[in-house]
C-alpha positions as CSV (number, residue, x, y, z in Angstrom):
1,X,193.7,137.5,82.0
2,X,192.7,133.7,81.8
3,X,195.2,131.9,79.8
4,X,193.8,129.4,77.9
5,X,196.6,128.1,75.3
6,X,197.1,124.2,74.8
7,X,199.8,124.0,78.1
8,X,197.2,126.0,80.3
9,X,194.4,123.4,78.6
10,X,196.6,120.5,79.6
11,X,197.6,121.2,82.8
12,X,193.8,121.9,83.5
13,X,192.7,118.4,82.5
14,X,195.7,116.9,84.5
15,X,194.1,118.8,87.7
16,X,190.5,117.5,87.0
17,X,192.3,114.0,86.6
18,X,193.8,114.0,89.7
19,X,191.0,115.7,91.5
20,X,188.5,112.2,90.0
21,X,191.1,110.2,91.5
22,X,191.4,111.8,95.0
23,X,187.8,112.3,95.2
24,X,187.2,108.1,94.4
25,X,190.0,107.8,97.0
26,X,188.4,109.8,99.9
27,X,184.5,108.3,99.3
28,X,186.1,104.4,99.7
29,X,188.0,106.2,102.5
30,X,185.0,107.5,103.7
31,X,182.9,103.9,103.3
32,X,185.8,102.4,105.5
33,X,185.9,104.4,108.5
34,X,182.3,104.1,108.2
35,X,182.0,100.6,108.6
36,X,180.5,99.8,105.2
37,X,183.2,99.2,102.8
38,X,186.5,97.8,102.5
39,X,189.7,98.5,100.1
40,X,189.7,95.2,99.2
41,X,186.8,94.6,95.7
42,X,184.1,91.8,97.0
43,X,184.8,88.6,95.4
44,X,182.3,87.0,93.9
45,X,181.1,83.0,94.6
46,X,183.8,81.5,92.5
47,X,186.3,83.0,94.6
48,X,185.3,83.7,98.0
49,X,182.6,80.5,98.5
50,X,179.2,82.1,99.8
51,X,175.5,81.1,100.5
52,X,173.4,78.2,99.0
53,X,169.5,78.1,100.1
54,X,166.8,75.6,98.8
55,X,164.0,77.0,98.5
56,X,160.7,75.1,98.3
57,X,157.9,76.0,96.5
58,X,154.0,76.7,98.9
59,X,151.1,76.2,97.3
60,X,147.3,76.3,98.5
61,X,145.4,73.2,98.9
62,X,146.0,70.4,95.9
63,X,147.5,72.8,93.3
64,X,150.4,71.7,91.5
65,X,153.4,74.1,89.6
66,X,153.9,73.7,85.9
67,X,157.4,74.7,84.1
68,X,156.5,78.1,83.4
69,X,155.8,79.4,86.3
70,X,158.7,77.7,88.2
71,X,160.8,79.5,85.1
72,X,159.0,82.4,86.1
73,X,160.0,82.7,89.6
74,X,163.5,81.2,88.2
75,X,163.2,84.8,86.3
76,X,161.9,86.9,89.5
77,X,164.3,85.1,92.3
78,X,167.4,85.9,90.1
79,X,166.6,90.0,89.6
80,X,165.2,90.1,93.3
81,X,168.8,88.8,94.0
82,X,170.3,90.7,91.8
83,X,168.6,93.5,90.7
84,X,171.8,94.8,89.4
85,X,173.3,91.7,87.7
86,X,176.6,92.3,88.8
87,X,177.0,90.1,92.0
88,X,176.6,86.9,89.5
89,X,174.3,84.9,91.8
90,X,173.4,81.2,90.7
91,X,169.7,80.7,90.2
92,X,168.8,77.1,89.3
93,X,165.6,74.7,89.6
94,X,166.3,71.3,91.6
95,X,164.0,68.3,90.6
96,X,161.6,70.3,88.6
97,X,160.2,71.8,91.5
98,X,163.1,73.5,94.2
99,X,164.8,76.3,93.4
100,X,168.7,76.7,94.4
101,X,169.9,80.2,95.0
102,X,173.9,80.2,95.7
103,X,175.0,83.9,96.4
104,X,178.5,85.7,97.3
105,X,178.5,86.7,101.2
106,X,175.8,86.2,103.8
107,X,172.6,87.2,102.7
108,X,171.3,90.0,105.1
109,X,167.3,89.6,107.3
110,X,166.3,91.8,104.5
111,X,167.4,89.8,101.6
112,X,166.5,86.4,103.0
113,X,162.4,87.9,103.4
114,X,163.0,89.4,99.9
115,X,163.8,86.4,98.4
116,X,160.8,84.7,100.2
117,X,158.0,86.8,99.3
118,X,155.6,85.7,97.4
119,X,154.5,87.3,94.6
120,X,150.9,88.1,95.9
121,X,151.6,91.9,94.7
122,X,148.6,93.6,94.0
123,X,146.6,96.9,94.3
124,X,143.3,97.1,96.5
125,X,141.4,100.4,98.0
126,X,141.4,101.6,101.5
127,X,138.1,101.0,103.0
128,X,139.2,102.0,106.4
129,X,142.1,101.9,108.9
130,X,142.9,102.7,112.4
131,X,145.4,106.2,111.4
132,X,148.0,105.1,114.5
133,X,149.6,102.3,116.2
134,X,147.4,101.1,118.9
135,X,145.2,100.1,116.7
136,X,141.9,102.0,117.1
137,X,138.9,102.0,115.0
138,X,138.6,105.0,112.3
139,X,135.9,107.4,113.0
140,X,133.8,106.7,109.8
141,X,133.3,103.1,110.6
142,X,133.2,103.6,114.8
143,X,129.9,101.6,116.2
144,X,127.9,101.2,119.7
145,X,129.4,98.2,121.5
146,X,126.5,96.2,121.3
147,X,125.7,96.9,117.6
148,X,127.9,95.3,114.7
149,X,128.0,97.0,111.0
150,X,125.7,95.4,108.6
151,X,125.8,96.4,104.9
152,X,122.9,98.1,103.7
153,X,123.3,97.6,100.0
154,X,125.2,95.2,97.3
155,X,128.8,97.3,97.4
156,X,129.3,99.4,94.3
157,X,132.9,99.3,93.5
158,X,135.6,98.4,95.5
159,X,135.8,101.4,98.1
160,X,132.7,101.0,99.2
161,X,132.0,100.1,102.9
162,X,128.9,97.9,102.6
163,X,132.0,95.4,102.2
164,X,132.2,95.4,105.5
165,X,130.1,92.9,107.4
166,X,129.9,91.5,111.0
167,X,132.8,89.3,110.4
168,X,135.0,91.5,108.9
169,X,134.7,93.4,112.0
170,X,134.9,91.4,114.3
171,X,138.1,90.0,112.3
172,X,139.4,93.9,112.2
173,X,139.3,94.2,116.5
174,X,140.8,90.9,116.7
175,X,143.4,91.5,114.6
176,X,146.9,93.0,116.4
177,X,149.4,94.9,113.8
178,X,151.7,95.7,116.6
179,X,153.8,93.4,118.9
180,X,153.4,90.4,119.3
181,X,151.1,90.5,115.7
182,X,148.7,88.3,115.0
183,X,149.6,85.5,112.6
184,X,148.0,85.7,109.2
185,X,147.3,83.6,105.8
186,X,149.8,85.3,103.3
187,X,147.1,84.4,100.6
188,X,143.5,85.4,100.3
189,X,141.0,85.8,97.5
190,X,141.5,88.6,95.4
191,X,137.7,89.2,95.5
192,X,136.5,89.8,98.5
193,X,138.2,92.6,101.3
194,X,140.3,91.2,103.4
195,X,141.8,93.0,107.2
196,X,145.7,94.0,106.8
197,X,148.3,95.4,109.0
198,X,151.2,98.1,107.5
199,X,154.3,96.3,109.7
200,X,156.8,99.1,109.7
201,X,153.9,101.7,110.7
202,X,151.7,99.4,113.0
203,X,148.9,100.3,110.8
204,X,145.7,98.9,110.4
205,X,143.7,98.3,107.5
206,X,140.1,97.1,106.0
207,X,140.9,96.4,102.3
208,X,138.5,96.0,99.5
209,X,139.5,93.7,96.4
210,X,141.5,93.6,94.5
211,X,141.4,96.2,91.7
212,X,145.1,95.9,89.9
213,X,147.1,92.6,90.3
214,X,150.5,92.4,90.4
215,X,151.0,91.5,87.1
216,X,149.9,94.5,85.5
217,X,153.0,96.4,86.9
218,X,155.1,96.8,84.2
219,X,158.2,98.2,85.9
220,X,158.9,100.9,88.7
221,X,161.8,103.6,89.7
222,X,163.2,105.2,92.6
223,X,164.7,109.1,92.3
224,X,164.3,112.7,93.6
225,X,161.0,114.3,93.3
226,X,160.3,117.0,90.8
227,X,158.3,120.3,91.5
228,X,155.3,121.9,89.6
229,X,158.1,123.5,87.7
230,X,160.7,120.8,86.9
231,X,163.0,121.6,89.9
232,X,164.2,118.4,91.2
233,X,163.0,118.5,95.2
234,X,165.1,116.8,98.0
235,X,162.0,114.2,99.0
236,X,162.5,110.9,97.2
237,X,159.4,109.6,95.0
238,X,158.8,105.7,93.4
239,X,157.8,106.1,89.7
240,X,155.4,103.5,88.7
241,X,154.2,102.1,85.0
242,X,151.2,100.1,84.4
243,X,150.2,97.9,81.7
244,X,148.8,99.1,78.4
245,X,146.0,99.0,78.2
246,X,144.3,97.4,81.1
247,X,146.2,98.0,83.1
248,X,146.1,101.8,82.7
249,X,142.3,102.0,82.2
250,X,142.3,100.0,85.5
251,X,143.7,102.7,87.3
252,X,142.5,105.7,85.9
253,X,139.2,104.0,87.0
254,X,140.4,104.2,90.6
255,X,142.2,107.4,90.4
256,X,139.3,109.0,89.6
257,X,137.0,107.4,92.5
258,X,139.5,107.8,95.0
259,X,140.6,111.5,93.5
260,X,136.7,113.2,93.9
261,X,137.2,111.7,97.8
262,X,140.4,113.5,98.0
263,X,139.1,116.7,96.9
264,X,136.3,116.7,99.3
265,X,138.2,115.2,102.4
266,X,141.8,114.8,101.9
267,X,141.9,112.6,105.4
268,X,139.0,110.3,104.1
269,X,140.5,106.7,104.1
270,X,138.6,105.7,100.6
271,X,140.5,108.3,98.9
272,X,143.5,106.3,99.4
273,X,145.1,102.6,97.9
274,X,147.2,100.1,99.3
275,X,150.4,98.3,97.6
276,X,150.0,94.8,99.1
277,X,152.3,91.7,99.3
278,X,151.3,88.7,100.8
279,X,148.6,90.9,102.3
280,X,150.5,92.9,104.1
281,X,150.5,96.6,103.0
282,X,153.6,98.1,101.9
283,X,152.6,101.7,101.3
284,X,149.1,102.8,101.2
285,X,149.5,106.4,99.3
286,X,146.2,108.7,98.7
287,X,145.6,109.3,95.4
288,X,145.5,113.1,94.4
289,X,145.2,113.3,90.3
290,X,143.6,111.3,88.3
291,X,146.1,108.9,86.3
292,X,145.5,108.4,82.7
293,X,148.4,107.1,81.2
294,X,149.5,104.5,83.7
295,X,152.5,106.3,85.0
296,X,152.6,107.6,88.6
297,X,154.4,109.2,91.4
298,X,154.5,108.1,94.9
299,X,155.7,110.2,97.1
300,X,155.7,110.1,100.8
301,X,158.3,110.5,104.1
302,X,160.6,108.1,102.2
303,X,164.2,107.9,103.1
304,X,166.5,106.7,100.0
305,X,166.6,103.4,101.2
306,X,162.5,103.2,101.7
307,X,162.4,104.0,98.1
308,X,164.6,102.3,96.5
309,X,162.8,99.0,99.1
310,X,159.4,100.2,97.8
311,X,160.5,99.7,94.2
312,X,162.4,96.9,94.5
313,X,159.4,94.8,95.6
314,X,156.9,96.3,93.1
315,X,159.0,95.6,90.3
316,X,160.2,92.5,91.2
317,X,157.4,91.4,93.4
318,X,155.3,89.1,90.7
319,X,156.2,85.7,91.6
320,X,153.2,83.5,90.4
321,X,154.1,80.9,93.6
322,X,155.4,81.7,97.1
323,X,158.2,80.2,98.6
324,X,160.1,79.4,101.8
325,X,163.4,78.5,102.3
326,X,163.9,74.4,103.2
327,X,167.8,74.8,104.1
328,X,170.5,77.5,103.9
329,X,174.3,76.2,104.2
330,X,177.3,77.7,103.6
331,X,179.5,76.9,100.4
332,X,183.0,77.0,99.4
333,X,184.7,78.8,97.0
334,X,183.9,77.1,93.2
335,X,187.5,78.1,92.3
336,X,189.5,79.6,95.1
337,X,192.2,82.1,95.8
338,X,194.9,80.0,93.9
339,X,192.5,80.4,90.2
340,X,192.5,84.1,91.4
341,X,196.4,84.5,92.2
342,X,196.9,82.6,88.6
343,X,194.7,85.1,86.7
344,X,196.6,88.1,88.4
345,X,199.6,86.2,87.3
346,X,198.6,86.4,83.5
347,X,197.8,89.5,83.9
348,X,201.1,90.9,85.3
349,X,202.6,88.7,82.6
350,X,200.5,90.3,80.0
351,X,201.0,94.0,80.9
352,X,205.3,92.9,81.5
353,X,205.2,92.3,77.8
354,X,203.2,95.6,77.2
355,X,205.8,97.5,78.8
356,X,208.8,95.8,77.1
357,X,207.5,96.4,73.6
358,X,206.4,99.9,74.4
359,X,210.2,100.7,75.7
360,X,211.8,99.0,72.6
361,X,209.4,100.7,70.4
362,X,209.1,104.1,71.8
363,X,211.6,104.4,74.4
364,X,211.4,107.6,76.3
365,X,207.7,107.6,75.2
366,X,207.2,104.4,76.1
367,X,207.2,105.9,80.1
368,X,203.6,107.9,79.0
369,X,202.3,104.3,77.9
370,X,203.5,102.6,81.5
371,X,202.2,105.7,83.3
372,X,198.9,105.6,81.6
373,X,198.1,102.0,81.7
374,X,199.3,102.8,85.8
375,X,196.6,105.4,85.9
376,X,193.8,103.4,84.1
377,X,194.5,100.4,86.7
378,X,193.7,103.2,89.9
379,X,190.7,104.2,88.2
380,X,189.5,100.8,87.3
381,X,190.4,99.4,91.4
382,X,188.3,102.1,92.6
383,X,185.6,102.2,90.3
384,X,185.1,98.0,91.4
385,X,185.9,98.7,94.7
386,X,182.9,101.9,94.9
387,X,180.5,99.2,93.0
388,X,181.0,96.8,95.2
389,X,180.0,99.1,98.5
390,X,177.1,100.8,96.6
391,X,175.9,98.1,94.2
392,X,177.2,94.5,95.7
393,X,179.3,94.7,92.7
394,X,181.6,91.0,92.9
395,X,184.6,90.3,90.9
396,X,184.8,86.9,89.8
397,X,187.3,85.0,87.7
398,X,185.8,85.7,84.5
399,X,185.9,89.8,85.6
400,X,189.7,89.2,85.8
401,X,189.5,88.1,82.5
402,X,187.8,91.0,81.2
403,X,190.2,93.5,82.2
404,X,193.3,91.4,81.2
405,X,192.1,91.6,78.0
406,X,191.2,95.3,78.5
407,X,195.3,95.7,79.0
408,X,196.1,95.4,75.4
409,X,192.8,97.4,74.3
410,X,194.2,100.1,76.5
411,X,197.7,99.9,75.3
412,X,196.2,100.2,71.5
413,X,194.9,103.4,72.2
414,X,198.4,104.6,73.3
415,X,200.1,102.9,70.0
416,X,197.5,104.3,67.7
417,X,198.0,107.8,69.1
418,X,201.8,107.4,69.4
419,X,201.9,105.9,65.3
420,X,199.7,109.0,64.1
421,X,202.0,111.4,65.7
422,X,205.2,109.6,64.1
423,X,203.5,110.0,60.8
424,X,203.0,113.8,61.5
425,X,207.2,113.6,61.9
426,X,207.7,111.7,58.7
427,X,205.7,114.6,56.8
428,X,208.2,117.0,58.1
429,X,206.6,119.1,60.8
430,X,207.3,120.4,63.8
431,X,206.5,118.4,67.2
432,X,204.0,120.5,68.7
433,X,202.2,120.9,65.3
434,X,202.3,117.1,64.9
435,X,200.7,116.5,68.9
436,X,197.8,118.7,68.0
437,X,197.6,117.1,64.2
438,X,198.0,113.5,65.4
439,X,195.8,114.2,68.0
440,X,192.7,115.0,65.5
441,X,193.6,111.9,63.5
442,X,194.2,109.7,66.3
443,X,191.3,110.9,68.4
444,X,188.2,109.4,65.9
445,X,190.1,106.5,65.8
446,X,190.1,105.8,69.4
447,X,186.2,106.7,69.9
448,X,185.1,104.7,67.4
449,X,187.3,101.9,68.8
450,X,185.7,102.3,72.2
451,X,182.5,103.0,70.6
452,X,182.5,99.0,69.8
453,X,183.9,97.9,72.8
454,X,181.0,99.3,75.0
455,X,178.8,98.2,72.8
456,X,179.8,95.1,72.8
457,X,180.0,94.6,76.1
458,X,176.8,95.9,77.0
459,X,175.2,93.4,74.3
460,X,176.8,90.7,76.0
461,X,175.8,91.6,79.6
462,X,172.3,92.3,79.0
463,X,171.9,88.9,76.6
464,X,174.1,86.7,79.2
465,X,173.6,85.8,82.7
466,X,176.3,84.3,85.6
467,X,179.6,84.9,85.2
468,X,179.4,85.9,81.5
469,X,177.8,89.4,82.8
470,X,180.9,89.6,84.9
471,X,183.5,89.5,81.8
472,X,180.9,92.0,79.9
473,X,180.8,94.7,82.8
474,X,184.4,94.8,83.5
475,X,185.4,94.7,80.1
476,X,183.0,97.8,79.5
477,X,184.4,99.3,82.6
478,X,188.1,99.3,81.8
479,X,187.1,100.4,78.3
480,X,185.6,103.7,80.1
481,X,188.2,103.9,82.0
482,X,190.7,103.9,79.0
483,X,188.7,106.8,77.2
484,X,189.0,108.9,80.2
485,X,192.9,108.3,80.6
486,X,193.2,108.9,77.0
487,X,191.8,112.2,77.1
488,X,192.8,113.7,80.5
489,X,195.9,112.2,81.0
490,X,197.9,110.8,77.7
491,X,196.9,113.6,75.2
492,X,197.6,116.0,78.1
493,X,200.6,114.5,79.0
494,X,202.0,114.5,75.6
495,X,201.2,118.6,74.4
496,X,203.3,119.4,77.4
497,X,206.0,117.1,76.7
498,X,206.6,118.4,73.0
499,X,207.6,121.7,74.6
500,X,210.7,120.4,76.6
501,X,213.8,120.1,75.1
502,X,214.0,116.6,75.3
503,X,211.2,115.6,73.3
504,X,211.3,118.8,71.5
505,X,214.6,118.7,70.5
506,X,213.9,114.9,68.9
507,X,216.6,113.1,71.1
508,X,218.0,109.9,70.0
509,X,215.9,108.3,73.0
510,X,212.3,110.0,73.0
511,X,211.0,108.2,70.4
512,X,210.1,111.1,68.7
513,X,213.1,111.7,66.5
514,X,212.2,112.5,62.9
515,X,215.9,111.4,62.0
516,X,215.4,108.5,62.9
517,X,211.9,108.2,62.0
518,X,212.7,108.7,58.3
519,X,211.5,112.4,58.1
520,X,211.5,114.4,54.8
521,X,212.4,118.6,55.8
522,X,210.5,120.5,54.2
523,X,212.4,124.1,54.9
524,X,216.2,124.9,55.0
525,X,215.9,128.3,56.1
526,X,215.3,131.7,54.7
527,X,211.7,131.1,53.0
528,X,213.4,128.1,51.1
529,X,212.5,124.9,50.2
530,X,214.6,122.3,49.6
531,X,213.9,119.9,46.6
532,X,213.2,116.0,47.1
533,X,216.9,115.5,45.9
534,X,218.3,117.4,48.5
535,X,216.2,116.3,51.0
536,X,217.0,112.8,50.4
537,X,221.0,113.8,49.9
538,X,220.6,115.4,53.6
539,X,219.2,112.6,54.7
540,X,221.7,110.0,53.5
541,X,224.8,112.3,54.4
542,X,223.8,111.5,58.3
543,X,221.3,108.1,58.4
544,X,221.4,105.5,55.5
545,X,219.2,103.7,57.4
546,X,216.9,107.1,57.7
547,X,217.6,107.4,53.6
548,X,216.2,104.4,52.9
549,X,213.5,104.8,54.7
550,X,212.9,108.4,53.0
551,X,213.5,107.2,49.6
552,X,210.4,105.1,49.7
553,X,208.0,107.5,51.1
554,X,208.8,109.6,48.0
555,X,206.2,109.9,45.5
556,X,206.4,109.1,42.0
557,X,206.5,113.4,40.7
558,X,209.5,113.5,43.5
559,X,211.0,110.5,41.8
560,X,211.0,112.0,38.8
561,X,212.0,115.5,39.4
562,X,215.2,114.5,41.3
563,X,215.5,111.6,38.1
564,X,216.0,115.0,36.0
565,X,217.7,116.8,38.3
566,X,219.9,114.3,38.2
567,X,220.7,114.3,34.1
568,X,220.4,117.8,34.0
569,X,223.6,117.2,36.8
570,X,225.0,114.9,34.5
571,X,225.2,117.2,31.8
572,X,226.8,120.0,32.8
573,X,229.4,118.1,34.9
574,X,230.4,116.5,31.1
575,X,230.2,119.9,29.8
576,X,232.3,121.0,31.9
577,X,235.2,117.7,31.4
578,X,235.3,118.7,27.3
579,X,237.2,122.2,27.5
580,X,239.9,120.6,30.0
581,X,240.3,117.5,27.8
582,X,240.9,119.6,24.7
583,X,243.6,121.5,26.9
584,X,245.6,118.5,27.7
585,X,245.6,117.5,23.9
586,X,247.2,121.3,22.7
587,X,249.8,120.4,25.7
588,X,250.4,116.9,24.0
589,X,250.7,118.1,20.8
């Protein structure tokens, strides 16, 4: 039989603790024979220096750019950047018209084209395309050599192929979407088809017009697929959200075009849309329901990283100018590694004073404090060090910050905990009764305290930018990372403690010594209780320090019952002085 008694509960949690721990400790091991992380957390620009580009804004023939939509792009460059928000990149306009983008590291190819592309994001139908790599003509629009297509009627809607004329076509052979590829305009009119190649595939296209613009995508996802039945599938999917309402209505319109082509021939190239930026496809799905609320599923051969690509540039993919980048130097740290070596200082400083008060005022128990703030350091190290391989996660100055401050929020924790056991001791019970009460008492208090520390911090980072997001995350971080020591480690840690003799026994040095705590018994044996006065006599016979401290915490019926107690003591101590006075008179006399 399972035992499953507070020491069996503890020792489980302890396990589960360590098994966090060596689990966080084998993936960074794991990222560094791999190549693609390091033990060391990524240091953000402040500290390590990084890249600063300029980059300068292109616009078609005499157009000029207002404020808003260099703020705009301001906006988009900063969450194409940093999506997450936790690299603290420097976004800033130069003369009202340059944008300056300083990042930690090297930027990557991949990050460079990201930040360049325009935000020519938009939505147009298939009309046809060449279904592999060397570029042939499709079937349905195949002609004799010597003819050329000529529409027969004014096109109907945007799938229709009487867009197609003789110098479209002769545009579509022309045009090479393998190596080298033919160079094309990044910007065409959104009303008229235009020819476009699918670079990672080779693909070509014929594209009608434009049916949903970029800015109608409200926001877009990445995850696993689910099945007709809920089941979450192993092929990864890009969740989409339009506008409401036009630009839902917009594509229910074309879902239900392209969906009666699907259902008749699922290989028919009308039946399907293509995601373009800077008029080059980026996916071109086939639509195969109708959509009538504006969210949709794309699904597809997409690796993890294809996905998570694909929604990265439709969701942040609606710049309202293009841009190319004038200059890209490398910069020095803002701060340096001697800023860095200071704030570690204060913080060593800091959690030295933490560990001298928690000795003086706890002694023995002060250890649980010093291993637990120990443990919530590991947990915090690995949890930056994990979000800086999987997330570009950077610790700047202002992180540092936030989790020197998190040393005394964590040490709190311990002290409330520690004070609402004590106070179990003062009320005269036993030390594993007064773990498990304290415990209760002690355990609201420390959730709602964390309760507003997390939500704090996550006010602050999502209202801030820079650095500021920085001090919010890692001050959110350590206060997750408290919560989690707290419960699986301190608590844990302190039921199995109260049964050793040491602490059990309430030695002089645990901390835990009701003696010396000013504790009131409640029991002297033999089903009886002892009264307030000879508590307090007990009590002063072998700690006047201790009676004092009892004497206060009595309450006013105690006072007054050991007050009479004490007269009726008085009175039958003279009662008993008159007999032997009137004894020692007769012997006078």
């Amino acid at each position: 039989m399972a035992r499953t008694g507070p020491t069996s509960t503890a020792r489980r949690t302890l396990l589960w603790l360590a098994a966090i721990i060596i689990a966080c400790t084998l993936a960074v091991g794991g990222g560094v024979i791999a190549g693609a992380a390091t033990w060391a957390p990524k240091l953000g620009l402040d500290l390590e220096g990084g890249t600063q580009m300029i980059l300068a804004p292109k616009v078609e023939g005499a157009g000029s750019i207002t404020s808003e939509q260099l703020d705009q792009a301001v906006s988009i460059i900063r969450q194409r950047v940093d999506g997450s928000g936790v690299s603290e990149a420097q976004i800033a306009t130069e003369g009202g018209r340059n944008v300056v983008v300083s990042m930690p590291g090297k930027p990557t190819d991949e990050e460079r084209e990201l930040i360049k592309a325009s935000a020519n994001m938009s939505f147009r139908p298939v009309i046809a395309t060449s279904g592999n790599p060397a570029g042939a003509v499709a079937e349905a629009d195949r002609t004799a050599e010597a003819d050329l297509p000529v529409p027969t009627a004014a096109p109907v809607d945007a799938s229709d192929s009487n867009w197609v004329d003789a110098a479209l076509y002769k545009e579509y052979e022309a045009t090479s979407c393998i190596a080298p590829l033919t160079e094309r305009p990044t910007t065409s009119d959104a009303t008229k088809p235009i020819v476009s190649c699918e670079p990672d595939t080779g693909v070509k296209y014929i594209l009608g017009p434009v049916e949903i613009p970029g800015k109608w995508i409200k926001d877009a996802s990445y995850g696993l697929a689910q099945g007709a039945q809920g089941a979450t599938t192993n092929q990864w999917s890009v969740n989409l959200t339009l506008t409401k309402p036009e630009g839902a209505e917009a594509f229910k319109a074309v879902t239900q075009r392209m969906n009666a082509k699907y259902l008749v021939n699922a290989n028919d190239p009308q039946a399907r849309f293509a995601i373009v930026l800077d008029d080059s496809v980026i996916s071109a799905p086939s639509s195969m329901a109708v959509i009538t609320d504006g969210q949709s599923s794309i699904t597809g051969q997409f690796t993890e990283a294809g996905a998570k690509s694909l929604s990265d540039k439709l969701k942040f993919g609606s710049l309202p100018i293009s841009f190319e980048i004038q200059s890209e130097v490398q910069i020095s740290a803002t701060l340096g590694l001697q800023q860095l070596q200071m704030g570690l200082m204060a913080g060593l400083i800091g959690l030295l004073l933490v560990v001298i008060y928690s000795l003086f005022q706890y002694r023995a128990l002060g250890f649980v404090t010093i291993i637990s703030l120990v443990i919530a350091g590991v947990l915090t190290y690995l949890a930056i060090v994990l979000l800086g391989w999987a997330e570009n996660y950077r610790l700047s100055l202002a992180g540092v910050a936030g989790i020197i401050v998190a040393i005394g929020q964590t040490a709190d924790s311990f002290i409330v905990y520690f004070e609402r056991v004590r106070d179990e001791l003062r009320d005269g019970r036993g030390l594993v009764a007064a773990v498990e009460n304290g415990w209760g008492r002690a355990k609201r208090t420390i959730l709602a305290s964390k309760a507003v520390n997390i939500l704090a911090s996550l006010v602050l980072y999502f209202v801030s930018v820079g650095s500021v997001k920085g001090f919010a995350f890692t001050l959110g971080l350590t206060a997750v990372a408290d919560l989690i020591v707290v419960f699986m480690f301190t608590h844990p840690t302190l039921q199995l403690l109260a049964r050793t003799k040491f602490f059990g026994e309430g030695h002089a040095f645990s901390g835990l010594d009701p003696k010396q705590l000013g504790a009131i018994p409640l029991y002297r044996g033999a089903g009886r209780i002892r009264t307030p006065q000879e508590s307090l006599e007990v009590v002063k016979g072998k700690n006047a320090r201790a009676a004092g401290e009892a004497e206060r915490r009595q309450t006013i019926a105690e006072r007054r019952l050991a007050a009479k107690e004490g007269q009726m003591v008085g009175s039958s101590a003279a009662g008993a002085a008159k007999p032997e006075s009137s004894d020692d008179s007769k012997e006078n006399n």
